[in-house]
VEXVO-562338 format. One line per 10 residues: number of its first residue (from 1); their letters; for each residue x, y, z of N, C-alpha, C, CB. Coordinates in Angstrom, 3 decimals. Atoms other than C-alpha are relative to their C-alpha. Glycine has a CB too. Layout:
# VEXVO-562338
NUM = A = X/Y/Z/X/Y/Z/X/Y/Z/X/Y/Z  ...
# end
This chain:
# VEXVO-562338
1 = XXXXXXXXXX = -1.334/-0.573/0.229/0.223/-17.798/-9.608/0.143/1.294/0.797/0.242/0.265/-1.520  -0.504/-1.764/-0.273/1.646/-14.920/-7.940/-0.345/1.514/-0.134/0.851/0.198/-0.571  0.184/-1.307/1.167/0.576/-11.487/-8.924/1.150/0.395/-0.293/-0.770/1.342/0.414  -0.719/-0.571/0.311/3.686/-10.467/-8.483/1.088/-0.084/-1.008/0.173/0.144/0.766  -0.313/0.619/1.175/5.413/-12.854/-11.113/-0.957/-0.105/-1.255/0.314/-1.180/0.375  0.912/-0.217/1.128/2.184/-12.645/-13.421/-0.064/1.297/-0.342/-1.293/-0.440/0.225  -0.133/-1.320/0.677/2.111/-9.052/-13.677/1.459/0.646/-0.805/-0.349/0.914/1.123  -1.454/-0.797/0.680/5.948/-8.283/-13.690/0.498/-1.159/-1.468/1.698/0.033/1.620  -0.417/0.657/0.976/5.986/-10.996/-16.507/-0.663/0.307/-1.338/-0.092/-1.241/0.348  0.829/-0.420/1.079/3.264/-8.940/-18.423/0.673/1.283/-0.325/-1.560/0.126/0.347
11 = XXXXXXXXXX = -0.784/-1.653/0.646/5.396/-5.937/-18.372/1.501/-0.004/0.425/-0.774/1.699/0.851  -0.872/-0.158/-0.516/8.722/-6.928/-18.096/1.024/1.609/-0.419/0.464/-1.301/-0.203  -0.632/-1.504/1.005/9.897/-3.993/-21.093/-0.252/1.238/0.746/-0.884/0.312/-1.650  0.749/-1.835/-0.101/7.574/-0.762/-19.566/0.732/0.034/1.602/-2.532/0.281/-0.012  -0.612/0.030/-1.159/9.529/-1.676/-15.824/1.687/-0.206/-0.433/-0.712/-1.198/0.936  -1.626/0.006/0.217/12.886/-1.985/-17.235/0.002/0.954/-0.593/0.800/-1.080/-0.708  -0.022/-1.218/0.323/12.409/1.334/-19.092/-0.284/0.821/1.007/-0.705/0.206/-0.941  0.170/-0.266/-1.006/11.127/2.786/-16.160/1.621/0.024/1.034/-1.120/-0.915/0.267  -0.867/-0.280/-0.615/13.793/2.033/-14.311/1.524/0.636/-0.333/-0.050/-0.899/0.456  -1.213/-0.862/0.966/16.642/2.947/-16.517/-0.042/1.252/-0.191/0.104/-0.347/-1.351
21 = XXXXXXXXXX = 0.033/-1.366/0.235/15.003/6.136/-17.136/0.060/0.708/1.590/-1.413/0.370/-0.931  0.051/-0.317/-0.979/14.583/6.824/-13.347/1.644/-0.497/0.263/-1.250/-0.495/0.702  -0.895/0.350/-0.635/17.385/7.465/-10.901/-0.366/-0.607/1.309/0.748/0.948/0.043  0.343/0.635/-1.156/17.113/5.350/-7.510/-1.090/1.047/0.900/1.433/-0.372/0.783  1.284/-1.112/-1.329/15.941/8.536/-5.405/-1.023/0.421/-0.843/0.697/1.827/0.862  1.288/-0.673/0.681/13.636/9.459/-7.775/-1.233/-1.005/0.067/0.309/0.387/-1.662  0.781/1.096/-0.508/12.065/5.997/-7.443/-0.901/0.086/1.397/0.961/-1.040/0.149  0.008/-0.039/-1.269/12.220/6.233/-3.662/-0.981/1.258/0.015/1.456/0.068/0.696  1.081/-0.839/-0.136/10.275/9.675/-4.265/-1.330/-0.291/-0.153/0.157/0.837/-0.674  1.356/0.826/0.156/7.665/8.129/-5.690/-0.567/-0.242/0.630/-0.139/-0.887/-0.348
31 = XXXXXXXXXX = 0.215/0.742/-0.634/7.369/5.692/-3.457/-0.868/0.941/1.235/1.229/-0.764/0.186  0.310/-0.712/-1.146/7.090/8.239/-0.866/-1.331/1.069/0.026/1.246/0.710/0.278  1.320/-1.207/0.449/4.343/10.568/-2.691/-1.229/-1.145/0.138/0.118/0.878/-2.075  1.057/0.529/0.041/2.396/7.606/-3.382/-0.572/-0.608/1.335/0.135/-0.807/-0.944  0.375/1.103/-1.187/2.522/5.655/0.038/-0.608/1.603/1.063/1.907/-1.304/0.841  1.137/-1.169/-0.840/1.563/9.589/1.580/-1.613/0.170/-0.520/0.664/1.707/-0.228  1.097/0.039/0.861/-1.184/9.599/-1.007/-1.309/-1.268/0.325/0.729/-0.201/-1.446  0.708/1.323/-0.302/-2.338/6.140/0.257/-0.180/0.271/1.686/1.043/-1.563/-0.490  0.805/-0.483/-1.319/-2.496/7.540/4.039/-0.757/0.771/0.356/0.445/0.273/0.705  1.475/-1.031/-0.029/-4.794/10.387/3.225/-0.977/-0.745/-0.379/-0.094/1.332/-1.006
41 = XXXXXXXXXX = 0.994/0.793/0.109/-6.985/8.096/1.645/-0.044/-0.960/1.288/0.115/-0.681/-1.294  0.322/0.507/-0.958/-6.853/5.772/4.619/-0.752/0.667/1.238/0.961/-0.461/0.223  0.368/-0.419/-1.170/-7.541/8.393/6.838/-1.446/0.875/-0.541/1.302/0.868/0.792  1.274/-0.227/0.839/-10.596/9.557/4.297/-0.906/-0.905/0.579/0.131/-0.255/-1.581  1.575/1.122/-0.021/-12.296/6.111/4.524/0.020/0.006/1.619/0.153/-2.126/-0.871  0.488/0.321/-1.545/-11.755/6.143/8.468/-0.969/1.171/0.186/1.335/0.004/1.292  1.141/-1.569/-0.075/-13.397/9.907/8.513/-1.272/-0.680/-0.531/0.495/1.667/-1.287  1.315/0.360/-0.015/-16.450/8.248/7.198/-0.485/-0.817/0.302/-0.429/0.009/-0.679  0.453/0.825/-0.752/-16.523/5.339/8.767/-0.778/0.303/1.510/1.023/-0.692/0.065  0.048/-0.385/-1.521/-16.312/7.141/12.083/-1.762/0.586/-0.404/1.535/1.474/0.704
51 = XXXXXXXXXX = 0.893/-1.059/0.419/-19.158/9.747/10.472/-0.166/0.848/0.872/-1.163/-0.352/-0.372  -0.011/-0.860/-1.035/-17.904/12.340/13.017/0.037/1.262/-1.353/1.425/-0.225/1.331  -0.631/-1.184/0.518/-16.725/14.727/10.548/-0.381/-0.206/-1.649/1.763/0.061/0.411  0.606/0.677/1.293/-19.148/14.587/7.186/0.579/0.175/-1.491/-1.377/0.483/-0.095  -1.078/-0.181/1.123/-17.595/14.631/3.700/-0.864/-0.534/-1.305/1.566/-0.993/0.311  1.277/0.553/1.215/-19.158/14.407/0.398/0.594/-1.022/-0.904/-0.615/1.330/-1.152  -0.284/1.256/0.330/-17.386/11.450/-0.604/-0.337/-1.426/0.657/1.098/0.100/-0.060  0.780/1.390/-0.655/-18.734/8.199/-0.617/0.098/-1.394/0.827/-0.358/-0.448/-0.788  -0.542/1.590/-0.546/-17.896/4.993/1.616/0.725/-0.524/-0.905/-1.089/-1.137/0.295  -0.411/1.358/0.896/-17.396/3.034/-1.719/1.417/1.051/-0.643/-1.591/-0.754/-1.535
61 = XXXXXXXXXX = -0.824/-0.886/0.587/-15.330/6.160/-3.376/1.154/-0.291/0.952/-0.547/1.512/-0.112  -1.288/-0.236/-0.909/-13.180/6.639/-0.474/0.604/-1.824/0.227/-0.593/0.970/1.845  -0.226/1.313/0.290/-12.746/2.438/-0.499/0.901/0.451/-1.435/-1.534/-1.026/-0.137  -0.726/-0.227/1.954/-11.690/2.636/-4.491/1.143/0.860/0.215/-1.213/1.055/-1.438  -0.495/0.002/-0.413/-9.688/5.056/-3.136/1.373/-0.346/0.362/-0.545/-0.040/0.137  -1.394/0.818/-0.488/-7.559/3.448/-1.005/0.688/-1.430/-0.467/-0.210/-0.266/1.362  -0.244/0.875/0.247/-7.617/0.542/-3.151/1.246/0.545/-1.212/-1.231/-0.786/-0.198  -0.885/-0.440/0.853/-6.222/2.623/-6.243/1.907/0.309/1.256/-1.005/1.679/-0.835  -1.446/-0.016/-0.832/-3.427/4.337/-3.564/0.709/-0.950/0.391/-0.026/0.507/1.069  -0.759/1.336/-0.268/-2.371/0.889/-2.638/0.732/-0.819/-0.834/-0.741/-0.799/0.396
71 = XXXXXXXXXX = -0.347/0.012/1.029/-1.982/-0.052/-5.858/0.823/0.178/-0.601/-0.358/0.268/-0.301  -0.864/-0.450/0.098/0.166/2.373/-6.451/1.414/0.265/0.568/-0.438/0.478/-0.125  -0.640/0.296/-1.272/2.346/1.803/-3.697/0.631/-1.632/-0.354/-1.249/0.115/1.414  -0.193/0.946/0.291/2.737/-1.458/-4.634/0.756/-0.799/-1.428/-0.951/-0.138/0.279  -0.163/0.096/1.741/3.212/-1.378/-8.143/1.318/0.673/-0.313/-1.321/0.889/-0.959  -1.216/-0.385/0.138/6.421/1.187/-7.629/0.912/-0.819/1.367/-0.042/1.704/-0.032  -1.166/0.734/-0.268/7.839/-1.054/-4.827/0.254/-0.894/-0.257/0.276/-0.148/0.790  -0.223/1.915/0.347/7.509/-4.610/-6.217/0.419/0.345/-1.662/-2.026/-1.405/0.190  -1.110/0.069/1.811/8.294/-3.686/-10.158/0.903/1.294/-0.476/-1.244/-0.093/-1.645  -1.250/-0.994/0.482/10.001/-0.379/-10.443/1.447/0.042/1.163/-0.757/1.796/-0.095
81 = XXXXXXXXXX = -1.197/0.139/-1.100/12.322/-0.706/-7.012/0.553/-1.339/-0.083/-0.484/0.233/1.558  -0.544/1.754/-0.037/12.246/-4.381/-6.618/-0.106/-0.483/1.561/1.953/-0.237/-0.562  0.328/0.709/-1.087/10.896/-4.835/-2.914/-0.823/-0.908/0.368/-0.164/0.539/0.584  0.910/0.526/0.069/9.404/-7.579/-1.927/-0.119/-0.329/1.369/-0.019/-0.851/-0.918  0.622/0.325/-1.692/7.251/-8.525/1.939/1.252/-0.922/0.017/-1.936/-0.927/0.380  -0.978/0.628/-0.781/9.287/-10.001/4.083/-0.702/-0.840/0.779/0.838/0.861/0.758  1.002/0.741/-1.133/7.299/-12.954/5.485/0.343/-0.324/1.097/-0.493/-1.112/-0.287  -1.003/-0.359/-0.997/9.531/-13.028/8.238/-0.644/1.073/1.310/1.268/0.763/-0.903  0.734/-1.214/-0.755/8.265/-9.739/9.298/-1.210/0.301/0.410/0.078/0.883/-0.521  1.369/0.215/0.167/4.995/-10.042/8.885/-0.654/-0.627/1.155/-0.219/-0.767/-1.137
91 = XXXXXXXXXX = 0.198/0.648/-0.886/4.820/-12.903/10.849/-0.352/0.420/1.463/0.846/-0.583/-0.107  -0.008/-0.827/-1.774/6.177/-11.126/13.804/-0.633/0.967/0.235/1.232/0.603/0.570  0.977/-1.045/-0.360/4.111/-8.200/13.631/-1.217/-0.543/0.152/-0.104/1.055/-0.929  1.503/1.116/-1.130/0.934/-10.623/13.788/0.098/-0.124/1.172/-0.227/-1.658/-0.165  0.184/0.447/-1.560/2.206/-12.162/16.610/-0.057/1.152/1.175/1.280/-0.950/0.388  -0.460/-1.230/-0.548/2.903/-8.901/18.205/-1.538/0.956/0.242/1.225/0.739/-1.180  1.641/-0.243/0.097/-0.587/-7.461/17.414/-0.967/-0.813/0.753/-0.470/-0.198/-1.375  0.612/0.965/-0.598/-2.185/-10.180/18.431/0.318/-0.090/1.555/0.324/-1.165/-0.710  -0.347/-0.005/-1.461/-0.196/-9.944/21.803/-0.802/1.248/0.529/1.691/0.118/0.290  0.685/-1.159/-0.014/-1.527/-6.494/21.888/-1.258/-0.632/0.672/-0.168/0.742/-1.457
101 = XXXXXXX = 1.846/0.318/0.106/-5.537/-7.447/21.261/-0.035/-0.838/1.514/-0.697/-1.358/-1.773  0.710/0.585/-0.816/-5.426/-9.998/23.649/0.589/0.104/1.722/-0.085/-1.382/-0.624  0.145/-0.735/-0.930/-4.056/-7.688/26.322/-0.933/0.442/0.616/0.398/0.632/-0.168  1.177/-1.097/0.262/-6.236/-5.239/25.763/-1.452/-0.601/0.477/-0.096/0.399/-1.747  1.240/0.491/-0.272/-9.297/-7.600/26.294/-0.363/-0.045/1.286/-0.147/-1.125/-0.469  0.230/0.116/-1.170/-11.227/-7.278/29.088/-0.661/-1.725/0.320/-0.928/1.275/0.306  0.764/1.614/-0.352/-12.647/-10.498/30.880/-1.413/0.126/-0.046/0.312/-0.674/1.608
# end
């Protein structure tokens, strides 16, 4: 099933309060704290991937991490806003990427 129909069907009440109590931009703030919140962590777990620049957080931490920030990101645009992927889009940015990579490759 879906997550996104299994979860928003486990809480349909605490997302319809949510949203009633929120005004649209305040949503949209959210959105915007959490999805910045989710690029510092991205750019955490790359800092230790790289291991240029050392940090006393752990591979798996900074993972968990970016899994929580994503999470969260996800969780205010699919049940408190109401956005959902656009497979459409998606698509084309693969293909697009992919045009990229196999530029980029040398022979």
């Amino acid at each position: 099933m879906d997550i996104i129909k299994r979860l928003h069907g486990m809480m349909p009440g605490e997302c319809e309060l949510i949203r009633k109590k929120l005004t649209k931009p305040a949503m949209y703030e959210g959105l915007a704290e959490e999805a910045a919140e989710l690029a510092q962590a991205a750019l955490k777990y790359a800092r230790i991937c790289r291991g240029e620049n050392p940090t006393p957080v752990s591979l798996r931490e900074a993972r968990d991490h970016v899994l929580e920030e994503y999470t969260d990101v996800f969780h205010i645009a699919s049940y408190i806003i109401g956005i959902k992927p656009d497979e459409g889009q998606i698509v084309r940015k693969n293909g697009r990427w992919l045009a990229r990579l196999r530029v980029g490759r040398k022979p």
